[in-house]
C-alpha positions in Angstrom: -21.5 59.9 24.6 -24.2 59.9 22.0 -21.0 60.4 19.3 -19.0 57.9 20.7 -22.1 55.0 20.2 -22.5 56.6 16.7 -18.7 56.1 15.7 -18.6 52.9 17.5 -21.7 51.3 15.9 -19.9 52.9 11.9 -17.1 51.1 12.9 -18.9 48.2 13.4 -20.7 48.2 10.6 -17.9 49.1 8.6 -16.2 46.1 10.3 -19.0 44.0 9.5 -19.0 45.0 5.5 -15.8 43.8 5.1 -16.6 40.4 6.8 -19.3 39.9 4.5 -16.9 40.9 1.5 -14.8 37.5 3.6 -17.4 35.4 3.5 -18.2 36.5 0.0 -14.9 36.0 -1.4 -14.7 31.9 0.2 -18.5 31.2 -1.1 -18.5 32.5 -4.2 -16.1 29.9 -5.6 -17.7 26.9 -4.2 -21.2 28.1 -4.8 -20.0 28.7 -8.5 -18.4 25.4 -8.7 -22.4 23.9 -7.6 -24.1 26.4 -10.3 -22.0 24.9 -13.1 -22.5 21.1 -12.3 -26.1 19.6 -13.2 -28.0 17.3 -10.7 -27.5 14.5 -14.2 -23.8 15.0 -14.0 -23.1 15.2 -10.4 -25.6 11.7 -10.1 -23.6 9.9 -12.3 -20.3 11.0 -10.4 -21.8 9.7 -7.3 -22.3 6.2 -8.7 -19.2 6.3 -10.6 -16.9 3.2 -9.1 -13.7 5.2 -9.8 -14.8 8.3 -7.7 -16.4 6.4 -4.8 -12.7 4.4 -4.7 -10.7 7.7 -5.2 -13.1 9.6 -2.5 -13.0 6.2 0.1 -9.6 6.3 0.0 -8.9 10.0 0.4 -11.0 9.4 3.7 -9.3 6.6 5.2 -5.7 7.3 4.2 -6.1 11.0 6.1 -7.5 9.7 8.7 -4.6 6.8 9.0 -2.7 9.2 8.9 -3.8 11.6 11.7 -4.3 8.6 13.8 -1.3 6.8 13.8 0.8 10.6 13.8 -1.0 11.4 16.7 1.1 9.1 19.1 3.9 11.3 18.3 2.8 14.4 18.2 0.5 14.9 21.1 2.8 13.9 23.3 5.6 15.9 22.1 3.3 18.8 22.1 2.9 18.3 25.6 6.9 18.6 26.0 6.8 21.7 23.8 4.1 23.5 26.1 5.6 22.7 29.5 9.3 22.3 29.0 11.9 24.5 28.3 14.5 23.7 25.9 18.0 24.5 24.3 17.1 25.7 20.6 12.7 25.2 21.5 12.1 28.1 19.3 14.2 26.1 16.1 11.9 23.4 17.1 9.2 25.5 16.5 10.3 26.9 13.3 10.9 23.1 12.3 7.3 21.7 12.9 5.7 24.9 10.9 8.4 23.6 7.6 6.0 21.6 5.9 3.2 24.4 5.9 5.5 27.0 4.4 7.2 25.1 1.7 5.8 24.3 -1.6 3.9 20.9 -1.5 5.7 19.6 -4.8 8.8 20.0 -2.9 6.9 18.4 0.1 6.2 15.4 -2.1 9.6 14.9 -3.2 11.7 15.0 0.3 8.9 12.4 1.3 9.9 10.3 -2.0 13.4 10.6 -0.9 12.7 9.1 2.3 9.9 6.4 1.4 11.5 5.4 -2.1 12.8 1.7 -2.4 16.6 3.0 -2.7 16.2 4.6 0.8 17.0 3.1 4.3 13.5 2.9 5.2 12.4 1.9 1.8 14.3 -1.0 2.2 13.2 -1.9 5.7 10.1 -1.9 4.1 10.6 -3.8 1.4 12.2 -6.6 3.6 8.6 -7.1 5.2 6.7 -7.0 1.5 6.0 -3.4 2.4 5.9 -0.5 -0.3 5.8 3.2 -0.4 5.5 4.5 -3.9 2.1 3.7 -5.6 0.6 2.4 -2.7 -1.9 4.0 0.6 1.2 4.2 2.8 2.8 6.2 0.8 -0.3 8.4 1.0 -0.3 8.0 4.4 3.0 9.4 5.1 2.8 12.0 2.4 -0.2 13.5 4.0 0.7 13.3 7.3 4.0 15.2 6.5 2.2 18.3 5.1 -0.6 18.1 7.8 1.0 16.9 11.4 1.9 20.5 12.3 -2.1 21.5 12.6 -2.4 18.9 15.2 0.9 19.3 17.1 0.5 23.2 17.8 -3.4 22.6 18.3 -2.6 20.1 20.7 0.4 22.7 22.1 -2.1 25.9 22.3 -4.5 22.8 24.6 -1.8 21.9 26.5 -0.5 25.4 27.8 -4.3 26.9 28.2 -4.2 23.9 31.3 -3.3 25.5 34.6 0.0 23.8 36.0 -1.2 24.0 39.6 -3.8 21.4 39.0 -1.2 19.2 37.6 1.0 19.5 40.6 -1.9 19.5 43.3 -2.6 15.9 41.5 1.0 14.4 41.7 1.2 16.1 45.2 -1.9 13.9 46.4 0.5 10.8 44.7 -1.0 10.1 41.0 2.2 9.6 38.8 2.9 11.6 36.3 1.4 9.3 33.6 -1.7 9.4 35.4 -1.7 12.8 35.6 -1.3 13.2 31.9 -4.0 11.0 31.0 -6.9 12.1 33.7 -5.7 16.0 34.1 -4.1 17.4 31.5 -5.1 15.5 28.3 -9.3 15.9 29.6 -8.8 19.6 30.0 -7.0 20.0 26.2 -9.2 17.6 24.7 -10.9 20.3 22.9 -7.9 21.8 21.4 -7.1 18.5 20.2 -9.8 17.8 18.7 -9.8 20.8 16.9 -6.4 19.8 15.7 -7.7 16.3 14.5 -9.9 17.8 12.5 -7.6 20.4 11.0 -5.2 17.7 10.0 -7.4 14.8 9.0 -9.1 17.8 6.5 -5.7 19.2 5.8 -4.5 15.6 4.6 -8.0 15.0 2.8 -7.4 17.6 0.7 -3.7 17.3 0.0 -2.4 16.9 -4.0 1.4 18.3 -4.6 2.7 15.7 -2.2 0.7 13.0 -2.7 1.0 13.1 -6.4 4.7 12.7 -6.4 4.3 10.0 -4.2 1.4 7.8 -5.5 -0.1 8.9 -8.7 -2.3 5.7 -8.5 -4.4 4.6 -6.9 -5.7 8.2 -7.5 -7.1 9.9 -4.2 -10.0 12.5 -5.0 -7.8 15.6 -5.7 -5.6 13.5 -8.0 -8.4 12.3 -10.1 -10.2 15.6 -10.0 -6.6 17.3 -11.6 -6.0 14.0 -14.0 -10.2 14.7 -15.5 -9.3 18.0 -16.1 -5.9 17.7 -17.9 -7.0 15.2 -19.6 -10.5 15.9 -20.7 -11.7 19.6 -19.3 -13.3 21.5 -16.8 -16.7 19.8 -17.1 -15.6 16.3 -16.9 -13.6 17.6 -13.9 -16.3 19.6 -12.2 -19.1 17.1 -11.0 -16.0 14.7 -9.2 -14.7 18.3 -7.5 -18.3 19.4 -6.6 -18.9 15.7 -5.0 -15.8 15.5 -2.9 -16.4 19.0 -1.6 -19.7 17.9 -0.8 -18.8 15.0 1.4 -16.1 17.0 2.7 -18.3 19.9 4.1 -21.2 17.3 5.5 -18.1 15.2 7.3 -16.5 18.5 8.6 -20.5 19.7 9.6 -21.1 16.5 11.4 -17.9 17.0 13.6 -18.5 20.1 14.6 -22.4 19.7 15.5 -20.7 16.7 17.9 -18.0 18.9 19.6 -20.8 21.6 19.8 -23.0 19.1 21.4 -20.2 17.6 23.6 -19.8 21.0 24.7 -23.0 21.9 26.0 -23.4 18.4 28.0 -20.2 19.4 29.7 -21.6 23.0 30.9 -24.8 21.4 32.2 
């Protein structure tokens, strides 16, 4: 017994080393990229016009983005969790594309479908509306390389519901929509959340696509990569340390809420 708690306890510990070596590995970047920016340098980022605009609408656009994609994909992620389908595992493989391929090549099958020689280009343009150099076209390029975080989120939320309660509801007369709404989207609300956060960050941090897309106006990741072409790493490094910044206070502030929301539900 006593050798089985020793081994157990090395193998934890073991176990535990190389999740420090993890965490080490993630840190060590980021707290490098702080060490190498001054407090004069970062200051003057933060009151920079250019990078406030760049960061603002890096925020917005990804969050556009996540919003207005999440009509379509939450309730398709419903489908995909409690229907079975000819070809569901092809539909599968389809929503996990845009992760897998490279984002320049992201960026250009968005071009081809947003550019003002395409069909929906010129839908657009008929209403005043363009794609290329402009936020929708941010929009759409980082909701292409970001909806699949929210759709098998949403999914995993879905199928962790139990169907019984669904049917006891429609059995005591709600109709389905009702059930959707007051059953199953309450009890996968978590899930989904977890996937609006994955994608809005996903679509915050986004360049390949975007890039191809909309070169200007310049989100944060554009302008950080356009500083340090054009002038270096330490013209480049106070705009990357600031966006990282806001990113991890934005992403800290969400999860404290869920975390909170959380514990008011188990009281």
């Amino acid at each position: 017994m006593n050798t089985l708690l020793r081994n157990s306890r090395t193998l934890q510990l073991a176990f535990t080393f190389l999740g420090g070596l993890l965490l080490l590995f993630i840190v060590a970047p980021i707290a490098g990229m702080y060490f190498g920016t001054s407090l004069h340098a970062l200051t003057d980022s933060a009151n920079n016009k250019e990078v406030q605009d760049s960061i603002w609408l890096s925020l917005w656009t990804s969050m556009a983005g996540t919003v207005l994609f999440s009509f379509l994909a939450i309730p398709f992620a419903y489908v995909l969790a409690r229907k079975d389908f000819p070809f569901k595992n092809l539909v599968h493989a389809i929503i996990d594309i845009p992760i897998i391929i490279p984002h320049s090549a992201a960026g250009i099958a968005v071009l081809g479908i947003v550019s003002r020689d395409s069909v929906l280009g010129k839908m657009a343009d008929t209403f005043g509306l363009r794609f290329v150099g402009h936020p929708a076209g941010i929009i759409v390029a980082m909701a292409f390389v970001s909806i699949p975080f929210l759709v098998n989120a949403a999914r995993d939320g879905f199928s962790a519901v139990p169907e019984r309660l669904e049917k006891i509801a429609l059995t005591l007369g709600a109709s389905p929509v009702r059930v959707f709404f007051t059953v199953s989207l309450p009890l996968a609300w978590r899930s989904i959340l977890s996937g609006f956060i994955l994608m809005w960050g996903r679509g915050m941090s986004e360049f390949g696509a975007v890039i191809i897309v909309a070169y200007n106006p310049q989100t944060a990741p554009v302008m950080i990569y356009e500083r340090f072409t054009s002038y270096g790493l330490q013209y480049s490094l106070p705009v990357a340390a600031l966006f990282v910044t806001v990113c991890l206070a934005l992403f800290l502030i969400l999860r404290l809420i869920k975390k909170q929301v959380r514990h008011v539900e188990a009281r």
